[in-house]
C-alpha positions in Angstrom: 37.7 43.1 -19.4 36.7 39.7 -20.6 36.2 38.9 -17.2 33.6 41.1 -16.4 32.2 40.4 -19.7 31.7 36.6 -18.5 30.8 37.5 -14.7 28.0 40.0 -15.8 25.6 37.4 -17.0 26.3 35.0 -14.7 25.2 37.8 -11.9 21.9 38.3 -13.8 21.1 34.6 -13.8 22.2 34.1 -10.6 19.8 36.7 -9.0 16.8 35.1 -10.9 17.8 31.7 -9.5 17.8 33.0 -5.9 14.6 34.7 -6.3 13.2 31.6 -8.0 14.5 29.6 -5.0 13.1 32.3 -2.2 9.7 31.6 -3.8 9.8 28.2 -4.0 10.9 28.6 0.1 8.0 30.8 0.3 5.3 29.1 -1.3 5.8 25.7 -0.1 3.8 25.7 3.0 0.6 27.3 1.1 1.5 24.2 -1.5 1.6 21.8 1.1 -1.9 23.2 3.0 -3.4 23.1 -0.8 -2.5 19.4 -1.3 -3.3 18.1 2.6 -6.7 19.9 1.9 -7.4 17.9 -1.2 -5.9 14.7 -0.2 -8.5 15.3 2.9 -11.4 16.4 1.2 -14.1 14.0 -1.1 -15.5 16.1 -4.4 -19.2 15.8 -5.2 -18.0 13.1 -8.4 -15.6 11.4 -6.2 -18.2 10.6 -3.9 -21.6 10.0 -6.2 -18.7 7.8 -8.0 -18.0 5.3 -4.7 -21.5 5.7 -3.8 -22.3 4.0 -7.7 -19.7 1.3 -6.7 -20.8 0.2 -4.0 -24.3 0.4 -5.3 -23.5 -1.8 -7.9 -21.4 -4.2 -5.7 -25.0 -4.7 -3.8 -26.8 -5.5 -6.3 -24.6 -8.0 -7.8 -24.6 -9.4 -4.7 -28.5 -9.3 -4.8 -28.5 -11.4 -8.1 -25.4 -14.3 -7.1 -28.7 -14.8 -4.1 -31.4 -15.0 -6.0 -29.6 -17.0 -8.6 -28.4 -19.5 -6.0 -31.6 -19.3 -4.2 -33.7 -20.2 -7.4 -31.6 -23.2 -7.7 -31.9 -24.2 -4.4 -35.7 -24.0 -4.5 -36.2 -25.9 -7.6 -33.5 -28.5 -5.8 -36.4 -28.5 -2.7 -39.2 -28.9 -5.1 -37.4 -32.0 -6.1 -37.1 -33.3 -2.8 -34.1 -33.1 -1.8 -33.9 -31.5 2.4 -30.3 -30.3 2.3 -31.5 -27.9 -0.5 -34.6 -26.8 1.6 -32.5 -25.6 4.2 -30.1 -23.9 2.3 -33.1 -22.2 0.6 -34.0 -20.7 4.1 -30.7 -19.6 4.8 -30.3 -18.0 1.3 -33.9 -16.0 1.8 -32.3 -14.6 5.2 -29.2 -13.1 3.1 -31.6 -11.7 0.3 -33.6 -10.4 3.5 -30.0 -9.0 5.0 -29.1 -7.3 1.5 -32.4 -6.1 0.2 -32.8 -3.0 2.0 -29.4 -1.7 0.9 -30.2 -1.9 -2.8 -31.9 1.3 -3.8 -35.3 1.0 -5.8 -35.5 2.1 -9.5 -38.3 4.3 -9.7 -41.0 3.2 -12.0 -42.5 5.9 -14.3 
């Protein structure tokens, strides 16, 4: 009698841990579609998020120019060639990156 006392329970929890593991088996490929899917897919935030990155990258870019092609046009005032030519070259980067910068618009 103490036997079957013990081994009733243990059948109960037994039957909830096979039907526990049959759903797991069953549900696994529906998990794995659900996670390939989102692993695949870009939200709205996600992108408007790398899109603000790499907006900002740009225009930080924008400003190291402009800085170093200040410089190097006050260094060509002053008469010094070298500088001149690296002005010219600097304006043709600024040129390059411009048109990827968005424009703030003015109200």
């Amino acid at each position: 009698m103490p036997r079957a006392v013990l081994l009733l329970p243990l059948a109960f929890i037994l039957q909830g841990c096979l039907a526990k593991a049959a759903l797991d088996v069953a549900t696994l490929p529906v998990k794995a579609a659900s996670r390939a899917v989102d692993l695949a897919t870009t939200s709205q935030s996600e992108a408007d998020e790398k899109r603000g990155r790499e907006i900002r990258r740009r225009e930080a870019e924008l400003a190291k120019l402009e800085r170093r092609y200040e410089e190097e046009r006050e260094d060509c005032e002053r008469g010094d060639a070298d500088a001149c030519e690296d002005a010219r070259e600097t304006y043709g980067e600024i040129e390059r990156v411009l048109p990827s910068v968005p424009v703030e618009p003015t109200r």
